[in-house]
Short mmCIF file of the C-alpha atoms (twelve columns), coordinates in Angstrom:
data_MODEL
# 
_entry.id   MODEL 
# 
loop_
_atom_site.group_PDB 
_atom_site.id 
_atom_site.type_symbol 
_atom_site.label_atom_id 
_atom_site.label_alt_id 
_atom_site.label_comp_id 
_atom_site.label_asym_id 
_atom_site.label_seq_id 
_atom_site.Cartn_x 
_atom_site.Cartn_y 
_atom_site.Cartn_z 
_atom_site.pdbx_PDB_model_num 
ATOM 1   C CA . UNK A 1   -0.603  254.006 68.741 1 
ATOM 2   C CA . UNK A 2   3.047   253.551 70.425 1 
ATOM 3   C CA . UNK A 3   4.848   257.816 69.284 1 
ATOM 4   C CA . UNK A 4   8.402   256.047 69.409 1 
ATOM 5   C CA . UNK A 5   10.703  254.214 67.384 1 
ATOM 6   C CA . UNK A 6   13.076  251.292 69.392 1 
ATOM 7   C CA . UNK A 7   16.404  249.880 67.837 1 
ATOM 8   C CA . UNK A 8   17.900  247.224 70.049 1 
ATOM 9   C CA . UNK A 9   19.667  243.816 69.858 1 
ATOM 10  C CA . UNK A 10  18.789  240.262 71.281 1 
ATOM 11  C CA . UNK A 11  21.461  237.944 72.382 1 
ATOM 12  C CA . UNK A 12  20.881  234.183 72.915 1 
ATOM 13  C CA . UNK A 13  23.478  231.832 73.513 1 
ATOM 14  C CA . UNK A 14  24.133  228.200 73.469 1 
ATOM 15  C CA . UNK A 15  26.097  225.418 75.649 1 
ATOM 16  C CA . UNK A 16  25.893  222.139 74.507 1 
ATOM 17  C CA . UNK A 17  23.167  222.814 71.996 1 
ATOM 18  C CA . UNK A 18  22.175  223.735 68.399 1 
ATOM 19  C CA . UNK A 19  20.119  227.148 68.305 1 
ATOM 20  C CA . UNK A 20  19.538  226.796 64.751 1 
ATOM 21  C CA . UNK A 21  20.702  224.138 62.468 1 
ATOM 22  C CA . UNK A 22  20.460  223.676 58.088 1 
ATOM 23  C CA . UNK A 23  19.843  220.569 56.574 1 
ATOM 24  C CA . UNK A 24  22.598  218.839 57.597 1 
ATOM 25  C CA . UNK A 25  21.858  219.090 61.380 1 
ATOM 26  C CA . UNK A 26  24.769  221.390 61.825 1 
ATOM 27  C CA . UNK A 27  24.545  225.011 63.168 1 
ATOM 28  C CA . UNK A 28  23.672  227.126 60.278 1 
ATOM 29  C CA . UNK A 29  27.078  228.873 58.571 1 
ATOM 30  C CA . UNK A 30  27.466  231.736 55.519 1 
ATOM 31  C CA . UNK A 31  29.682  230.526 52.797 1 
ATOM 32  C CA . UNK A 32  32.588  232.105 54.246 1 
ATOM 33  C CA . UNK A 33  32.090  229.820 57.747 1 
ATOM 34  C CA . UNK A 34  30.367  232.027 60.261 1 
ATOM 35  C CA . UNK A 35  28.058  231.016 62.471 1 
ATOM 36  C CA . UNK A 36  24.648  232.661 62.731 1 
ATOM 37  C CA . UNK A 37  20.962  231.878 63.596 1 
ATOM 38  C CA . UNK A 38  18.201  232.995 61.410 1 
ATOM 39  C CA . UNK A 39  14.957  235.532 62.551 1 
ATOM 40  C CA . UNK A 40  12.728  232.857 61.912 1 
ATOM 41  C CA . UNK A 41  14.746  230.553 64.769 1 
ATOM 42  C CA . UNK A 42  14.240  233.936 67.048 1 
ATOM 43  C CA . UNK A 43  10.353  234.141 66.203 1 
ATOM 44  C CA . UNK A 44  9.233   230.599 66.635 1 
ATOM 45  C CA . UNK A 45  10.025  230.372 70.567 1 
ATOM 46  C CA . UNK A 46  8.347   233.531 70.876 1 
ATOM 47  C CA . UNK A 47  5.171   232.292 69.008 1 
ATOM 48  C CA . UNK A 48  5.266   229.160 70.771 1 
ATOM 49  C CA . UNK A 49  5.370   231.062 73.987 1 
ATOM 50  C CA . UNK A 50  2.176   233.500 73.089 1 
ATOM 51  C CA . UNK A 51  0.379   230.180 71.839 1 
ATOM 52  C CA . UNK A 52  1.393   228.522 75.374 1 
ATOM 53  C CA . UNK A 53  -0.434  231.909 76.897 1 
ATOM 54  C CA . UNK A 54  -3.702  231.369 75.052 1 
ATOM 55  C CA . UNK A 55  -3.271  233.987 72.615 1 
ATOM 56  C CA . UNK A 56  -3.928  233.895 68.963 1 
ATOM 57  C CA . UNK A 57  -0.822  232.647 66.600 1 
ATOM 58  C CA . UNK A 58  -1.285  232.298 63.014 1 
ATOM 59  C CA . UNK A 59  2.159   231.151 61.719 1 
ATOM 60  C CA . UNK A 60  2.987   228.108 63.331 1 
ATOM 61  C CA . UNK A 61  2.950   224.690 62.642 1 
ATOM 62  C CA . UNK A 62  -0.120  223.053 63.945 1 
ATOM 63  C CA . UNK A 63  -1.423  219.720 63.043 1 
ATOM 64  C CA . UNK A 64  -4.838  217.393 62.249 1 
ATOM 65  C CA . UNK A 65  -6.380  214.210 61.356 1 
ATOM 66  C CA . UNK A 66  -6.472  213.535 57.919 1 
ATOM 67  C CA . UNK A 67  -9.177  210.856 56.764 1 
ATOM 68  C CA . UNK A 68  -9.203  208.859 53.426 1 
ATOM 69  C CA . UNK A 69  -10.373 205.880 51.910 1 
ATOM 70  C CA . UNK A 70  -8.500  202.301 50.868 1 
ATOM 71  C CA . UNK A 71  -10.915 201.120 48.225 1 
ATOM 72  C CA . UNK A 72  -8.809  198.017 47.889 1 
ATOM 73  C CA . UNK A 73  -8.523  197.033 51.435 1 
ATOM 74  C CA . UNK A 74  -11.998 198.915 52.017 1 
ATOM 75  C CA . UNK A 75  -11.344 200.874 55.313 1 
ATOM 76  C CA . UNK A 76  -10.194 204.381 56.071 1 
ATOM 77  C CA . UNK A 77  -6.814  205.610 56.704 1 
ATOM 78  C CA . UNK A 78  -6.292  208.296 59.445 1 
ATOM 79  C CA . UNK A 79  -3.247  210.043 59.266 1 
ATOM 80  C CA . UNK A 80  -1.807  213.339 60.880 1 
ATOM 81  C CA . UNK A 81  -1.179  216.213 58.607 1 
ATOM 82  C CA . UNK A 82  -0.044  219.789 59.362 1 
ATOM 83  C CA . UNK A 83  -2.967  222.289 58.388 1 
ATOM 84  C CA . UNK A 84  -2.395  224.236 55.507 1 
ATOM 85  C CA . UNK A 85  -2.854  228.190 55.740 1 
ATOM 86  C CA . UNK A 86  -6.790  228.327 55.217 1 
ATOM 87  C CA . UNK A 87  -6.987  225.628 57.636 1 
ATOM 88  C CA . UNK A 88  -5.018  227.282 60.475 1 
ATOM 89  C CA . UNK A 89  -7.411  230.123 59.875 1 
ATOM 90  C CA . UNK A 90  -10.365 228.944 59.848 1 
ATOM 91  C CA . UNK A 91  -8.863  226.804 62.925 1 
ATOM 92  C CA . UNK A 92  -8.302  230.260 64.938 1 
ATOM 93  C CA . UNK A 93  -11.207 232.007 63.326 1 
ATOM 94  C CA . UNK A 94  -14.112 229.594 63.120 1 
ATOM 95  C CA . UNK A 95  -17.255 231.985 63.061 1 
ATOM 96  C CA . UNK A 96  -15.331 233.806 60.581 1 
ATOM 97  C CA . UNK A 97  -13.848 231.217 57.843 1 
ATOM 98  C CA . UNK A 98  -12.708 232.090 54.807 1 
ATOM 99  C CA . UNK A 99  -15.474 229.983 52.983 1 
ATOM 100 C CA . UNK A 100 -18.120 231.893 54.759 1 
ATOM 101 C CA . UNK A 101 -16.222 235.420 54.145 1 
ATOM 102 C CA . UNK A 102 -16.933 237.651 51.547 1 
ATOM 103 C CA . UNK A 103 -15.813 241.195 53.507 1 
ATOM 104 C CA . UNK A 104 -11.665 241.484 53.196 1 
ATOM 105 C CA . UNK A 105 -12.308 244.135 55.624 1 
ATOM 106 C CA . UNK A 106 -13.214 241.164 57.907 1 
ATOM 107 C CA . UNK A 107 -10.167 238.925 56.889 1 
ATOM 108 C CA . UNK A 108 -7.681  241.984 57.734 1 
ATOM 109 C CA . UNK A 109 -9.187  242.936 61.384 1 
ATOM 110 C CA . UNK A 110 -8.811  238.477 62.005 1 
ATOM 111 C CA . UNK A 111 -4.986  238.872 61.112 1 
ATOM 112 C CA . UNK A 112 -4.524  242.272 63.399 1 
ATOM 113 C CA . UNK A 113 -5.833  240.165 66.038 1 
ATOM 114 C CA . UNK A 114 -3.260  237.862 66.109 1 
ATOM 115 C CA . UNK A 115 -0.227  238.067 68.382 1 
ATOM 116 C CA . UNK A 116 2.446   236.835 65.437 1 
ATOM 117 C CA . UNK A 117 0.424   239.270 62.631 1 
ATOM 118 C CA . UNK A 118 0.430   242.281 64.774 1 
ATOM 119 C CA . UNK A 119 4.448   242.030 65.615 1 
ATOM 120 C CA . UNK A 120 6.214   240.577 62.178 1 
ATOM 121 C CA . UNK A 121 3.631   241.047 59.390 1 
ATOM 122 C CA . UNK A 122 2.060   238.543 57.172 1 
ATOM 123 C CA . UNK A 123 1.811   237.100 53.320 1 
ATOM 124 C CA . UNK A 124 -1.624  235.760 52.900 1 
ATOM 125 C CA . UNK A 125 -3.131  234.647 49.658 1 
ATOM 126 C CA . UNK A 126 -5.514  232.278 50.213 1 
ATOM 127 C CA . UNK A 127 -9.986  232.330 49.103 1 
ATOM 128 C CA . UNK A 128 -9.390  235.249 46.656 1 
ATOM 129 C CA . UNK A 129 -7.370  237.633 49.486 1 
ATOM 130 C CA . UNK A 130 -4.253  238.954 48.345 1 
ATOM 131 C CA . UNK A 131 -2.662  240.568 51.458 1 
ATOM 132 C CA . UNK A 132 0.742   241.602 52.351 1 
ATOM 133 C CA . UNK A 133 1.369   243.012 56.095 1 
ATOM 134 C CA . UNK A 134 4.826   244.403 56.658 1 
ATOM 135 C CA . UNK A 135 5.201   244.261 60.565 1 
ATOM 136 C CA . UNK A 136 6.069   246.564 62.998 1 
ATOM 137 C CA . UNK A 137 8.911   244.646 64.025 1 
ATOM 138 C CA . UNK A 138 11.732  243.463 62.156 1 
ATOM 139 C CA . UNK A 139 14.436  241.173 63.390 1 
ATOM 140 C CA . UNK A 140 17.737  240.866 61.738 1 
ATOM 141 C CA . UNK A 141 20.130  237.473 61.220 1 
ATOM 142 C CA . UNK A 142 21.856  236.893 64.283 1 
ATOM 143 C CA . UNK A 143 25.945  236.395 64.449 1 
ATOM 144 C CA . UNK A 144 27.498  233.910 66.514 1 
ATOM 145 C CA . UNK A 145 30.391  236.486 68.228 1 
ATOM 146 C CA . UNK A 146 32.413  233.707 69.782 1 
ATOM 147 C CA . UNK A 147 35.247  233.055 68.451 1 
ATOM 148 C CA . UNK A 148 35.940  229.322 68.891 1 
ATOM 149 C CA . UNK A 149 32.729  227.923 68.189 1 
ATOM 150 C CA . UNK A 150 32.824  224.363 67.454 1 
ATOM 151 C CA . UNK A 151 29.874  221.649 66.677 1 
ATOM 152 C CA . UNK A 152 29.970  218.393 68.573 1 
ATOM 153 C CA . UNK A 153 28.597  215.297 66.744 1 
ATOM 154 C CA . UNK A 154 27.445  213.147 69.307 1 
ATOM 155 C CA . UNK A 155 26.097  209.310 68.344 1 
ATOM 156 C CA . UNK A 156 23.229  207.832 69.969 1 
ATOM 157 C CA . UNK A 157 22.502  204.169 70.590 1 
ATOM 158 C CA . UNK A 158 18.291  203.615 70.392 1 
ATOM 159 C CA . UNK A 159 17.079  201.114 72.498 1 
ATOM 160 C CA . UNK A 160 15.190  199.407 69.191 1 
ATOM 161 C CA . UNK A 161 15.730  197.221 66.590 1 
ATOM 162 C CA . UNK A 162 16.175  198.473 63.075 1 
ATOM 163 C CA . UNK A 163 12.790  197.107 61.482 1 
ATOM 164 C CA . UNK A 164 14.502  197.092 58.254 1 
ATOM 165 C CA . UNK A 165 17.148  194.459 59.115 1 
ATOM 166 C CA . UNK A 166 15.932  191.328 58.305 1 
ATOM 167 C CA . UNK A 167 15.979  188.395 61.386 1 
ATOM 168 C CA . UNK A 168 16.931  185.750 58.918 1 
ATOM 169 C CA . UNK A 169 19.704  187.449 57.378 1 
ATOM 170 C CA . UNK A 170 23.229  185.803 57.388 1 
ATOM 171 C CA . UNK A 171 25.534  187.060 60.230 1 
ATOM 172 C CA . UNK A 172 28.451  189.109 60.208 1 
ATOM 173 C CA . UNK A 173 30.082  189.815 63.405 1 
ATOM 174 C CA . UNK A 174 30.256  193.587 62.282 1 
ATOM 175 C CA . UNK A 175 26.019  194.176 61.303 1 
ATOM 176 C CA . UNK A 176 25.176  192.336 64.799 1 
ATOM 177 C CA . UNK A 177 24.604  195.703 66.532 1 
ATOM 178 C CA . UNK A 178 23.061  197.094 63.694 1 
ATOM 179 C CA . UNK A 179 20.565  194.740 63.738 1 
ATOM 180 C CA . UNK A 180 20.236  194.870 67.178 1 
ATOM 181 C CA . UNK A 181 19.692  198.499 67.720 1 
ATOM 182 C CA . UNK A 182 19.925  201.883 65.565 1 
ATOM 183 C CA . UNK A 183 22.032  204.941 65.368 1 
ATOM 184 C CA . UNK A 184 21.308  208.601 65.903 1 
ATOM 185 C CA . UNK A 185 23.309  211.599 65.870 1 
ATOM 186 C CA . UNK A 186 22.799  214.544 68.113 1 
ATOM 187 C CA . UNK A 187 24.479  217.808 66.501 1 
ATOM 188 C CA . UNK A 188 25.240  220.770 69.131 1 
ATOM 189 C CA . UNK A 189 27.548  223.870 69.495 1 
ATOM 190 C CA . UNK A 190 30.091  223.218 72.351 1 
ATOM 191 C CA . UNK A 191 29.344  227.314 72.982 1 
ATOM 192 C CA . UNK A 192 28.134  229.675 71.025 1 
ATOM 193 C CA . UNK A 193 26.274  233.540 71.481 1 
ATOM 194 C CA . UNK A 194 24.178  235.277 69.052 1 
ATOM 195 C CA . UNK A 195 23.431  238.668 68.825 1 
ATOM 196 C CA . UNK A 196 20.130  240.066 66.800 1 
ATOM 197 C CA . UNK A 197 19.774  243.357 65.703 1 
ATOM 198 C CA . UNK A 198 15.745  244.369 65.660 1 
ATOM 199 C CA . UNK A 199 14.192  247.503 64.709 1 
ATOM 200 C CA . UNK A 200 10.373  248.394 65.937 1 
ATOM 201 C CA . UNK A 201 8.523   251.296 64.098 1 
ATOM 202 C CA . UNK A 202 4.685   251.166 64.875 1 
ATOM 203 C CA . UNK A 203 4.436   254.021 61.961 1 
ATOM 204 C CA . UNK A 204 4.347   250.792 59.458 1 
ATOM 205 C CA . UNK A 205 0.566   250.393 60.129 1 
ATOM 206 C CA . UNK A 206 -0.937  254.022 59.742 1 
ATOM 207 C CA . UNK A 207 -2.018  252.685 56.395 1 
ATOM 208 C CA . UNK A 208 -3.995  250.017 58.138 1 
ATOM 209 C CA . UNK A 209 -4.830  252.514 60.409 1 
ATOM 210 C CA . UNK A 210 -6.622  254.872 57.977 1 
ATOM 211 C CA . UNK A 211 -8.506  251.718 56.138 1 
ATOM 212 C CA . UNK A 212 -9.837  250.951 60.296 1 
ATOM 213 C CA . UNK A 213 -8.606  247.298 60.892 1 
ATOM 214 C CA . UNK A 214 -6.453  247.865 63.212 1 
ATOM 215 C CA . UNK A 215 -5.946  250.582 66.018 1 
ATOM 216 C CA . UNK A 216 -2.273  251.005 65.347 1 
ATOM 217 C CA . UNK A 217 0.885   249.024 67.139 1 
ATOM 218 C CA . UNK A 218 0.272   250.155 70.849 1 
ATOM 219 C CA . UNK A 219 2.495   250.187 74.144 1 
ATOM 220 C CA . UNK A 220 0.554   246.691 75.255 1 
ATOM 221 C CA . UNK A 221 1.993   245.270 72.134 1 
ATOM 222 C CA . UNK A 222 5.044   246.545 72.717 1 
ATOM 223 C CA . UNK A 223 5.304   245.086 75.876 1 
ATOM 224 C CA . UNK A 224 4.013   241.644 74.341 1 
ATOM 225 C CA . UNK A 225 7.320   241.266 72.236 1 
ATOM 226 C CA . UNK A 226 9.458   242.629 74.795 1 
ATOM 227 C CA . UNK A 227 8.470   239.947 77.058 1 
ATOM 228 C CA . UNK A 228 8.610   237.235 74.412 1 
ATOM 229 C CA . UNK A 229 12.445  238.836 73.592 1 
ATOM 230 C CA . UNK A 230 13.515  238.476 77.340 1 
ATOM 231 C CA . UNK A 231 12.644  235.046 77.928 1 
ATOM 232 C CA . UNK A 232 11.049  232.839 75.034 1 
ATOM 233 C CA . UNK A 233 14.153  231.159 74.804 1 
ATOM 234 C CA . UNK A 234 14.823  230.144 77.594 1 
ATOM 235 C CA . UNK A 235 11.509  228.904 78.034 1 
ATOM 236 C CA . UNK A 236 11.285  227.130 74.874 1 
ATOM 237 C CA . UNK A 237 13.504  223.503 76.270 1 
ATOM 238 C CA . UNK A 238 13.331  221.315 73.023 1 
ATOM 239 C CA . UNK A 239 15.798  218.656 73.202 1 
ATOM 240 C CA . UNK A 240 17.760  220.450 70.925 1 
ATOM 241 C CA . UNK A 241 17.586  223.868 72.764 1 
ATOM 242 C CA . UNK A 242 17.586  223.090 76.321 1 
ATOM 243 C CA . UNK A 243 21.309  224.481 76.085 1 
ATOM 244 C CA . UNK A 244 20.160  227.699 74.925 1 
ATOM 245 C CA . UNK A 245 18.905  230.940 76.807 1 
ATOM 246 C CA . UNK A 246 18.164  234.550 76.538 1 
ATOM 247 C CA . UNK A 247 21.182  236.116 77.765 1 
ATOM 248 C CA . UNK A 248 21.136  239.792 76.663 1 
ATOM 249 C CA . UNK A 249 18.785  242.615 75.538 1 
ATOM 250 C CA . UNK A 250 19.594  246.333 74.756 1 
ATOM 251 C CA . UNK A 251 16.823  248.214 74.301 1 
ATOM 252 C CA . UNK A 252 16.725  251.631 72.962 1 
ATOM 253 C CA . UNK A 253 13.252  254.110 72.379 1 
ATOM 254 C CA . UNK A 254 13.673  256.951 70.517 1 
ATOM 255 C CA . UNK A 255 11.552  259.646 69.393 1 
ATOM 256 C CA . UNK A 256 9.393   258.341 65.866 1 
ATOM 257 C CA . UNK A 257 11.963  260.121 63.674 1 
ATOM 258 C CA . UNK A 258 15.233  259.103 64.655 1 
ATOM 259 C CA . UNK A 259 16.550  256.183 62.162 1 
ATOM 260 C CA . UNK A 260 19.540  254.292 63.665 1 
ATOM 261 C CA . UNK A 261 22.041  251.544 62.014 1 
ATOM 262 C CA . UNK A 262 21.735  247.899 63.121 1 
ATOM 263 C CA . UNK A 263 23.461  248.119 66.797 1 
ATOM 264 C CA . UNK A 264 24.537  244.869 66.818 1 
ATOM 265 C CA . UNK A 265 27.762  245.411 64.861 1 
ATOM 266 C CA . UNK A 266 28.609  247.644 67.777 1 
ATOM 267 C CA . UNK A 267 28.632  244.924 70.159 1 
ATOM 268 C CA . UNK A 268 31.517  242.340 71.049 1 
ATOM 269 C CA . UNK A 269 31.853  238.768 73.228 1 
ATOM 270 C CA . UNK A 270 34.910  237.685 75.241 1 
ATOM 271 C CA . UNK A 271 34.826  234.506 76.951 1 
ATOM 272 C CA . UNK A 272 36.196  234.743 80.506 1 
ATOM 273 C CA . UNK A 273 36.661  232.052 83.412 1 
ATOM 274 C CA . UNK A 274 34.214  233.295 85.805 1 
ATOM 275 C CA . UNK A 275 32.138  235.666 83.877 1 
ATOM 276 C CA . UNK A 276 31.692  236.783 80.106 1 
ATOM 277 C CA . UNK A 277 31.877  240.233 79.081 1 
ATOM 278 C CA . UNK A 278 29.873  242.017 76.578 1 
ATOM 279 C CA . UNK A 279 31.280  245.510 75.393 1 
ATOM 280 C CA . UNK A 280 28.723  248.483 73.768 1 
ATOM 281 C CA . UNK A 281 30.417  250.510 71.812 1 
ATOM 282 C CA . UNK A 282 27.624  252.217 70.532 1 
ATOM 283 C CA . UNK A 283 27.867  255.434 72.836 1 
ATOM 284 C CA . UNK A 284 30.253  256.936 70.563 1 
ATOM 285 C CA . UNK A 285 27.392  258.455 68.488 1 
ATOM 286 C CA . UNK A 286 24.410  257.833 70.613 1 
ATOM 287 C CA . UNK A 287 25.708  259.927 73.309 1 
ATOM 288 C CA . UNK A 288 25.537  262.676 70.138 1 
ATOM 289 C CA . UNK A 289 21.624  262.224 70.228 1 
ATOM 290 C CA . UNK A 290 20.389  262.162 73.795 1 
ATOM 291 C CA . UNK A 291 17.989  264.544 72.901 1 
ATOM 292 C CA . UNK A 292 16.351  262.666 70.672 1 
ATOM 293 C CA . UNK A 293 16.485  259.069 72.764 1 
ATOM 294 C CA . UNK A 294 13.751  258.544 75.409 1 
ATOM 295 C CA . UNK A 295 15.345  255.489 77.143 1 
ATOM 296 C CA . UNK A 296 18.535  253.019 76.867 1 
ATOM 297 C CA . UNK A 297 17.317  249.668 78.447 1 
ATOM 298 C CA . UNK A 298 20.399  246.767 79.159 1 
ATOM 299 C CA . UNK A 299 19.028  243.285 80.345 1 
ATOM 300 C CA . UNK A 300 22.051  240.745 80.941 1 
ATOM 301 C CA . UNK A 301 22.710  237.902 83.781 1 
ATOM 302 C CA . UNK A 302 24.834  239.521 86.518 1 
ATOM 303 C CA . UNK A 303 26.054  236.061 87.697 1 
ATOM 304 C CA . UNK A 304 27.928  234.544 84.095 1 
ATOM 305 C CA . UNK A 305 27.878  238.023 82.000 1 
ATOM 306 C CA . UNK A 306 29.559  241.341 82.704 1 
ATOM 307 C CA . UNK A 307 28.682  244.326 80.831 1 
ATOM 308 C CA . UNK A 308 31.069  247.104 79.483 1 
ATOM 309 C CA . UNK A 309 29.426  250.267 77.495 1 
ATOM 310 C CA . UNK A 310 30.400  253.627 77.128 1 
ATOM 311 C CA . UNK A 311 26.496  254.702 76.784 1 
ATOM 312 C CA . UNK A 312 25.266  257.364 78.792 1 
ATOM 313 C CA . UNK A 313 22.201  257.050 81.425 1 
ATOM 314 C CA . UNK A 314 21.616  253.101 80.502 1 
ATOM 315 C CA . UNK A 315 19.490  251.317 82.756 1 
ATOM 316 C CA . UNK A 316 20.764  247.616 83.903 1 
ATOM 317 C CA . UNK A 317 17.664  245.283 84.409 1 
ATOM 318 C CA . UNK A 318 18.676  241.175 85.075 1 
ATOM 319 C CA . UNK A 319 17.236  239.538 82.775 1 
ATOM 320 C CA . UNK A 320 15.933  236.736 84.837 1 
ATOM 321 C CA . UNK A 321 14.043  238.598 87.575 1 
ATOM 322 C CA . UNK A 322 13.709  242.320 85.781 1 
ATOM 323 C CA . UNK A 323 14.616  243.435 88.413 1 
ATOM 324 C CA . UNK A 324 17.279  246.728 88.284 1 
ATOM 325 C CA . UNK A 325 20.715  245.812 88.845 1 
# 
């Protein structure tokens, strides 16, 4: 098992696209109108990126045929349907499935093995199992720090007809494009950087430990997220998020009983014309306790992003290469 604790925060930002929208399509805002991205928008790219590596993901959408019978027209319907829970198990785990499982022993060792179980935990009641991982690492809302964020509501012209407009419909001159072609709406952030605070503490699973379905959260897995933190992003190019990339990562391992605040209220964004420039204020008491911290780790893009910090012995990485700046 990993002997350290590691506080950090992940910045992401976005040009020209929408990190994480609500209902509406917009970028997600508090009541009060700020701008902020939830964990779950942080965790999915990363997910999708272990999946895209071969390894075992749990929580994530994933989708099958579904079969079923028309008596009345007398043939069979096949439909796609996202698997439910029990199905996405016994999907990743098929010598193992729940039906066939009587040993929750069994059942916890399946969800240690996978990637998305062993980082951020799991809630799984399904076949009489009534288990509730808290994971190892934690990830916190993530604040938009820009200051003049603004979303862009672009329209879209489809190249197809709107099915629902009858042909034989009367004209009017002002319905003749509708029924012609339909509308879409494309909802971005003209700019906009996030900044998540995380916390990892690999002392969460010593309970697990002691029961002997796991082997504890280890340096490999460690190494896992932190991969997955620098560049899952960036990787992931939806439509929606091709605009958005991992632009900043602080990183900082401590010894297993040092507790720390969220560090990303110590952090600030101002926009410049030929780079940005993110300041760390965070030295002013973690300079206090550099007996106690094994490591300060910055990752940032030297070419659009300067970094200012008043942290001792911090270790500049790019983000893009790893390489030490």
């Amino acid at each position: 098992m990993m002997d350290k604790r590691v506080y950090g925060v992940l910045g992401i930002s976005a040009i020209m696209a929408n990190w994480n929208a609500d209902f509406s399509g917009f970028p997600k805002t508090t009541s009060d109108g700020m701008t902020y991205g939830s964990d779950k928008a942080f965790k999915y790219p990363i997910k999708k990126m272990w999946e895209n590596e071969g390894k075992k993901v749990l929580y994530i959408k994933s989708m099958r045929f579904s079969q079923s019978e028309d008596k009345a027209k007398k043939e069979v319907k096949v439909s796609l349907v996202p698997r439910s829970l029990k199905e996405r198990y016994d999907f990743l785990f098929p010598e193992q499935s729940l039906e066939s499982t009587t040993d929750t022993t069994l059942v916890l060792k399946n969800l240690f093995s996978a990637a998305d179980v062993k980082q951020f935990g799991a809630t799984f009641a399904e076949a009489g199992n009534n288990i509730s991982i808290t994971g190892a690492v934690q990830i916190g809302q993530g604040f938009n720090k820009y200051e003049d964020t603004d979303p862009q509501e672009q329209q879209i012209l489809s190249p197809f007809r709107d099915a629902s407009v009858k042909e034989n419909k009367p004209k009017k001159e002002d319905d003749e494009e509708a029924k012609n072609s339909t509308l879409g709406t494309k909802i971005v952030s003209n700019e906009a950087h996030y900044f998540y605070p995380f916390v990892i503490n690999p002392q969460t699973y010593k309970e697990w430990e002691a029961l002997g379905v796991t082997q504890g959260y280890s340096k490999d897995d460690y190494q896992l997220f932190k991969n997955g933190a620098l560049s899952a992003a960036t990787s992931f190019a939806t439509n929606a998020k091709i605009g958005c990339e991992n632009e900043f990562a602080l990183f900082v391992e401590t010894k297993p009983d040092l507790y720390l605040p969220n560090l990303d209220q110590y952090i600030s964004f101002e926009k410049g014309d030929g780079q940005n420039t993110i300041n760390i204020s965070a030295g002013k008491f973690l300079n206090d306790l550099t007996s106690q911290i094994e490591a300060v780790e910055i990752y940032y893009n030297p070419f659009t992003t300067k970094i200012e910090t008043d942290i001792k012995n911090v270790k500049f990485f790019n983000i893009l290469t790893r390489c030490e700046v």
